[in-house]
N, C-alpha and C positions, 0 to 999 in steps of 0.2 A: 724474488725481489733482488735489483741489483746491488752496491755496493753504496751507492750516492744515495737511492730512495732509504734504505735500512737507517744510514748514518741518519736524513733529514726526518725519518720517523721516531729516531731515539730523541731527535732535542727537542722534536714539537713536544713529547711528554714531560719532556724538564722542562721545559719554555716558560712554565709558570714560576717555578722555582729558580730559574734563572732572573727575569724580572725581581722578583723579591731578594735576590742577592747583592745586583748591581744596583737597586735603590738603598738598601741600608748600606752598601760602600760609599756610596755617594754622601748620604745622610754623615757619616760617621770617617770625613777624609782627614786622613796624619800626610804631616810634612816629611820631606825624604831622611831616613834612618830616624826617622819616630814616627814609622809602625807596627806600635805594640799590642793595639787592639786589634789592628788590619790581621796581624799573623796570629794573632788568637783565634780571629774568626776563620780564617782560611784552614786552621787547622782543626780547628770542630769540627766545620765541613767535611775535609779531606778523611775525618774520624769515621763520619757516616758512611761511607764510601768505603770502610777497611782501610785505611792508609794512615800512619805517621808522615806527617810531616818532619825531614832534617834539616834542621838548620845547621849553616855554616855560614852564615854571619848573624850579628845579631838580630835583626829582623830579616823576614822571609824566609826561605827554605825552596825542597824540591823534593819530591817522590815520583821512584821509579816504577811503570806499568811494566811490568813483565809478560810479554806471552812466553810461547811454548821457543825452547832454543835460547833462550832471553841474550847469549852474547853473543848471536849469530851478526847485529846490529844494532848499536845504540843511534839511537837521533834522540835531539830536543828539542820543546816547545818552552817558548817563556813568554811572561805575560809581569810587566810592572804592575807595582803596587801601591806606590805613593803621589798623593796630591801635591796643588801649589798652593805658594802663599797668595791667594786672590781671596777678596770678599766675596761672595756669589749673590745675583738679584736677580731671584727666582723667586715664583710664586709656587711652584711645583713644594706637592707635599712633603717631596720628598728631597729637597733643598738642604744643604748642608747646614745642621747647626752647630756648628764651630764659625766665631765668627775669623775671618782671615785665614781661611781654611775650604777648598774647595778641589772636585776632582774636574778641575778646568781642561785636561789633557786625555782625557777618558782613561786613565788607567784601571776606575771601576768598571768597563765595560774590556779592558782588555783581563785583567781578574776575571772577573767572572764569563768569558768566554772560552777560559782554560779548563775553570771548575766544570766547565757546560762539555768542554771535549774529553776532561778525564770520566766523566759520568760514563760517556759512550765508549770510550776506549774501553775501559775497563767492561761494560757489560759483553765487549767482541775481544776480549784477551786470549781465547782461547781460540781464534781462528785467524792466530799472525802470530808469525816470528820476531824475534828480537825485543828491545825493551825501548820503552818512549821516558824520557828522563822530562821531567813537567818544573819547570824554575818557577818559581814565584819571587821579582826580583823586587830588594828596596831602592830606592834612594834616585832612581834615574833622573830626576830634574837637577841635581845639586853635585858640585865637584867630591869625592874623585869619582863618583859613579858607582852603584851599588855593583854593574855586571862587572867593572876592574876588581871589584873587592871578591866579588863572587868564585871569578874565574882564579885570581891570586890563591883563595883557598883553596882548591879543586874542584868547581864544579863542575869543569868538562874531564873528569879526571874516576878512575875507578869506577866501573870501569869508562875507557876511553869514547867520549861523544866523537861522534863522527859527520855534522850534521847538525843546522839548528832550523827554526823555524819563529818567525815573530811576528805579531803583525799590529797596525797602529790604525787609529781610527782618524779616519778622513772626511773633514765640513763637504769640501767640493764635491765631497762624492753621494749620489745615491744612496737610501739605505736599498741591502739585494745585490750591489753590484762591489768588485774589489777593482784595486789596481797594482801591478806589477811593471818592475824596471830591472833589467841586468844591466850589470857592470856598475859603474859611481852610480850613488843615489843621494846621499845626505852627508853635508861639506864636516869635515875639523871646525870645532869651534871654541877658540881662546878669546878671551877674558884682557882686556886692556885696562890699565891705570894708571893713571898721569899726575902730577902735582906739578905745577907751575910757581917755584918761587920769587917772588920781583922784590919789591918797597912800597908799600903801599901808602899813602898820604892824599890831602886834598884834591876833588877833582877839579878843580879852578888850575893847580900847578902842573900838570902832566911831567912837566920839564924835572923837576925835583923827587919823582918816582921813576920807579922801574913796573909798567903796568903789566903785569902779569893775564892781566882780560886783551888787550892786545895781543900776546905773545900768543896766548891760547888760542886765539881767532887765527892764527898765521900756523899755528899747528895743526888746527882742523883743517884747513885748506889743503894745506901740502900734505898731510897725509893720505888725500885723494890718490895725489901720484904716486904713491906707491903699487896701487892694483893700477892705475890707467899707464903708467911708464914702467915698470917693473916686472909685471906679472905678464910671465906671457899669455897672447889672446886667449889661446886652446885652454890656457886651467883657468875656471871657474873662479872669483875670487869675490869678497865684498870685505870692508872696511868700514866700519861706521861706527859716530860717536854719537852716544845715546845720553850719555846725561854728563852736564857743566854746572858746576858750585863757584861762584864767586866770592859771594854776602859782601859787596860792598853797597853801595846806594847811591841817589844820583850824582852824589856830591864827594865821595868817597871808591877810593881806586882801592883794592885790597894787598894784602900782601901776597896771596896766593890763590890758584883755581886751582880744583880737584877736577880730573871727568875720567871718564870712565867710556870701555866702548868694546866695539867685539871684529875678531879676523875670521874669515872663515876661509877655506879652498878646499882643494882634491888632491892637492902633491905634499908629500911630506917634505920633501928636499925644501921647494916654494915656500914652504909654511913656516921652517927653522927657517933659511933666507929672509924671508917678511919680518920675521921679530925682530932679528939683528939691525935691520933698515928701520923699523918702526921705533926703537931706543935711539938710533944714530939721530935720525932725524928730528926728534923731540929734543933731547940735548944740544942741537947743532943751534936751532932754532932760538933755543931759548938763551944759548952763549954768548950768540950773536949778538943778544940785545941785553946782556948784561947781570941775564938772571939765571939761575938754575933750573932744572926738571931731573923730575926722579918716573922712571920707568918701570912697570911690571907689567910684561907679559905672562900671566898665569894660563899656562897650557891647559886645554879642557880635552873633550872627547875626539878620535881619530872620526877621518873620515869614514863614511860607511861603503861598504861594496860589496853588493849583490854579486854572489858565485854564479857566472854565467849561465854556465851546465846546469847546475840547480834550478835558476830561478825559472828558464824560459822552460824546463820540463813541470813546472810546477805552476805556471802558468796556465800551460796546456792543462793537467788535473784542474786547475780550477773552472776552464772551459767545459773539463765535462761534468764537473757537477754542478755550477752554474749554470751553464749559457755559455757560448761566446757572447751575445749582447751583451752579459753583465763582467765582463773585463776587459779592463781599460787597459792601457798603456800609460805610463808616470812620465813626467818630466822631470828635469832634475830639482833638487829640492833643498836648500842651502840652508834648511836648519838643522840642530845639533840632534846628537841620538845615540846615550850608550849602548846601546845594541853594536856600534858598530864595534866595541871591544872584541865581543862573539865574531863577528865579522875579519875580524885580523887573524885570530886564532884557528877557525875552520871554517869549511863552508857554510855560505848563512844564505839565506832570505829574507827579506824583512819587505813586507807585502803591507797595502794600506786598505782600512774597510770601511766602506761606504757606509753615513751615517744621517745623510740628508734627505729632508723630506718638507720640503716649504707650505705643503699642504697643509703640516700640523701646526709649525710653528717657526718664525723667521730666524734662518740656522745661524749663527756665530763663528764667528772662526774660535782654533784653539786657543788656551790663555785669555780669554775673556770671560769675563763674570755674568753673561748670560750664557756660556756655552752650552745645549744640549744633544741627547741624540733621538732617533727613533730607536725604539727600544726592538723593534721587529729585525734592526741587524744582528741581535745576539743571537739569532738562528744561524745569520750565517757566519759568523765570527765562529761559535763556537763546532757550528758543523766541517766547516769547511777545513779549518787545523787539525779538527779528528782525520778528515777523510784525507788531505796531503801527509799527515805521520803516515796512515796507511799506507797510502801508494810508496812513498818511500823506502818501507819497509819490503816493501814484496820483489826489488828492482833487487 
């Protein structure tokens, strides 16, 4: 028996037990750096298995699979572990009860996809070299990012990782089939906050205030032109403001608007550039007309970038234990991803798996309070990272 049938014979036997891991993750989602029952459970687990779990930050951890040679090559596999703040409206049994607490971004199916590839790792330890380093990472939806804190303490560090491997679960896609992208994959993505101070008074008088809901309307606008006149065509860029507070009423101008909004690109140079224009422009605007603005760009996660070499050889493994028919080629993808921290420090991959199936039930995108998956990809979620650690290893 080959290398691909062995690995998909070891998870069809966890398969059951896999299911029953990724529903009580679901069942039982913590918010990022509050999970403390998440790394309890992972580490029972990991118990069963002969493994301690280390932590090196306060939630999550990592245990190293050693085969034979163990520092002949270190790679890594990480898999997040925190939920978002969403309500979830499911009927499924197994439905989060926490209210305002949900694993809206599948990180219970990326968890227990890891648990599913160390099961098999470890039963073929003794027929590969080197050592597979397994992250169980917190916090990835919320600043500063559990992989910066990770990586800050040493997690690619003693010994030295050479290598990582991640992968996120994707609506558009199939359950059965992945997709892969080298080079840029997923933009920087900072955090915008504005306050707009005027005078606020009667809306009958406009003339006798400084209206700060105007000003703010002429901010949103012209900060368009910062990606359409600024940015050049070639990088990737978006800008956008997502939420505006007034609290005046029809009759009442206020003192002040808050809003709030997000930058995202591909070039670091472009991105410090974009902030300094995005504070100029907001002060410039609001001076102009008499009133103040207070600017924070709070810097979030780097962009992401697939290690060329890496990903398209890793592609190919996926074709042969797949299919070619079941991988895709990615488009670019302009939301945010700590993983890309791993991504700045050494070669990474960060692969996306197919979780759609309309047959069973009308699929949702991420961050939505109906999001589900079919549960039939935790085969290849968690086979498919066993069997890419291997190949890597054997090169």
């Amino acid at each position: 028996m080959n290398l691909p049938e062995r690995i998909k014979q070891l998870v069809a036997s966890h398969f059951d037990e896999m299911v029953i891991t990724r529903r009580h993750l679901h069942r039982h989602p913590e918010l990022s750096f509050e999970e403390f029952e998440t790394t309890k459970y992972i580490a029972n687990t990991l118990n069963k298995y002969g493994y301690d779990l280390q932590k090196i930050t306060e939630t999550g951890g990592y245990i190293d699979i050693q085969g034979k040679n163990p520092l002949k090559k270190i790679i890594a596999l990480r898999g997040d572990i925190d939920a978002l703040p969403i309500h979830e409206k499911s009927d499924q049994e197994y439905a989060s009860i926490h209210d305002g607490k949900m694993h809206a971004c599948g990180h219970d199916v990326h968890t227990t996809c890891l648990l599913g590839a160390i099961q098999v790792l470890h039963s073929l330890k003794e027929e590969f070299e080197g050592t597979i380093r397994c992250i169980f990472q917190p916090g990835e939806e919320r600043l500063p990012g559990g992989a910066n804190m990770m990586i800050q303490n040493g997690v690619l560090k003693k010994p030295k990782v050479e290598k990582i491997l991640g992968q996120h679960v994707m609506p558009l896609i199939d359950a059965g089939k992945v997709g892969f992208r080298s080079g840029l994959y997923m933009a920087s993505a900072d955090e915008i906050y504005i306050k707009v101070i005027g005078k606020g008074g009667h809306g009958a008088h406009p003339h006798q205030n400084i209206d700060p809901v105007a000003i703010a309307a002429q901010i949103i606008t012209q900060l368009q032109t910062i990606v359409s006149r600024h940015a050049k065509p070639s990088i990737p860029s978006v800008l956008s403001i997502g939420k505006v507070i007034a609290n005046g009423a029809t009759n009442i101008i206020p003192n002040e608007v808050y809003m709030e909004g997000t930058f995202r690109t591909y070039d670091e140079y472009w991105r410090n550039r974009a902030h300094k224009l995005i504070e100029k422009m907001c002060q410039e605007i609001a001076r102009m007309h008499g009133a103040s603005c207070e600017v924070e760009v709070r810097k979030g996660y780097p962009f992401l970038k697939n290690d060329e070499v890496f990903t398209d050889q890793a592609k190919e493994w996926a074709k042969n234990f797949l299919g070619e028919e079941n991988v895709e080629e990615l488009e670019i993808w302009p939301a945010g991803e700590d993983f890309a921290y791993f991504s700045q420090e050494i070669p990474a991959c960060f692969y996306r798996l197919g979780v759609r199936n309309e047959q069973k039930f009308n699929q949702t995108m991420l961050h939505t309070p109906t999001f589900d998956i079919d549960e039939e990809a935790l085969k290849v979620g968690a086979g498919l990272m066993a069997y890419l650690a291997l190949k890597e290893l054997e090169l």
